[in-house]
C-alpha positions as CSV (number, residue, x, y, z in Angstrom):
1,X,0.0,0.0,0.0
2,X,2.8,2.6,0.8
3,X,4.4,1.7,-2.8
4,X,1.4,2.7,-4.7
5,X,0.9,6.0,-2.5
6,X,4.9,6.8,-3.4
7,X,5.3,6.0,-6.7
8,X,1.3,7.7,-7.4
9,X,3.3,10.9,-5.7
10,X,6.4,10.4,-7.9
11,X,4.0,9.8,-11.1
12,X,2.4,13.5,-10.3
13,X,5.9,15.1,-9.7
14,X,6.9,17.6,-12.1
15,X,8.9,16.8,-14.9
16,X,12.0,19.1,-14.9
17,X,12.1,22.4,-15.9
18,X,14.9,24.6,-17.5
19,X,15.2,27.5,-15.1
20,X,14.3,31.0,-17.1
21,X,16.7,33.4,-17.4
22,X,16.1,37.2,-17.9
23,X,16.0,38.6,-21.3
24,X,17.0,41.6,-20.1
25,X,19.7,40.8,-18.9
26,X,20.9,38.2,-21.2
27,X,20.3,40.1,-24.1
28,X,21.1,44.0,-23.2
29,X,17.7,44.6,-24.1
30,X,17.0,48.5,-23.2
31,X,13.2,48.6,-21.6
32,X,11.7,51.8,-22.8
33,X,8.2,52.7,-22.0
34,X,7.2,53.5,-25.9
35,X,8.5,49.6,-27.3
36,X,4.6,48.7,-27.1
37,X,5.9,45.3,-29.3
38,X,8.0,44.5,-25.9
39,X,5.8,45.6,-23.3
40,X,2.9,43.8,-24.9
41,X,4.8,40.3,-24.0
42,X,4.7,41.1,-20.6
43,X,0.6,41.7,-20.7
44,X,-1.9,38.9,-20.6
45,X,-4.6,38.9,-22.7
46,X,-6.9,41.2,-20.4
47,X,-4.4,43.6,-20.0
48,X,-2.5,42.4,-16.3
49,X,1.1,42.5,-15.5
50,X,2.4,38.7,-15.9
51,X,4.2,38.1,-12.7
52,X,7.7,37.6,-12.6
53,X,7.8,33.9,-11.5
54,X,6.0,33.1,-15.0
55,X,8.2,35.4,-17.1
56,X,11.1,35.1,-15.8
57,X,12.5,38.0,-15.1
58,X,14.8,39.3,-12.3
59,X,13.6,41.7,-9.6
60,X,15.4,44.4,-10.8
61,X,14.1,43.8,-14.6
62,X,10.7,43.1,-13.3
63,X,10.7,46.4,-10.8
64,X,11.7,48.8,-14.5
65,X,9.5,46.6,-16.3
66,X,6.1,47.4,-14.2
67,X,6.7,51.3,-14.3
68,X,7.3,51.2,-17.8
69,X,4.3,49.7,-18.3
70,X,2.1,52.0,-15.9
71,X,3.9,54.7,-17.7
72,X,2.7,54.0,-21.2
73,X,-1.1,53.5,-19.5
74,X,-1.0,56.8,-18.0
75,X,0.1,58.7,-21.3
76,X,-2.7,56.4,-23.3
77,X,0.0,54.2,-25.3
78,X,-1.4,50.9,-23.2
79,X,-4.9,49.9,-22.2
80,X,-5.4,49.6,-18.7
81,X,-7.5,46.7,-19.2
82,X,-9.1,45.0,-22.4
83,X,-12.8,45.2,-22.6
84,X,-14.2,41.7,-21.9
């Protein structure tokens, strides 16, 4: 009984997964507020931030990332959210 319950946990278990790495900082990619193209990656499709555990991103990328994006709402260049 205690084999089925281990190897039912170990069938569940998550294949591995290559970490992500920032493209930020693996590519020198500058973030700038009016590269919609770029920002839009980081939107899903209703128009939220995609958090950094999902994208990948470092803290410090993720931090430059989110004003950029609130900056291009405020001036009109971004939806703040899509319309359902």
């Amino acid at each position: 009984m205690f084999e089925r319950e281990e190897k039912r946990h170990v069938e569940r278990g998550r294949l591995f997964q290559r970490r992500r790495v920032c493209r930020f900082c693996h590519e020198t990619t500058l973030l700038d507020y009016k590269d919609l193209n770029l920002l839009r990656n980081f939107l899903t499709e209703r128009g939220r931030i995609i958090p950094r555990r999902i994208s990948g991103n470092c803290m410090r990328h993720q931090r430059k990332l989110t004003i950029a994006i609130k900056r291009a709402r405020s001036i009109a260049l971004l939806a703040f959210a899509e319309e359902r």
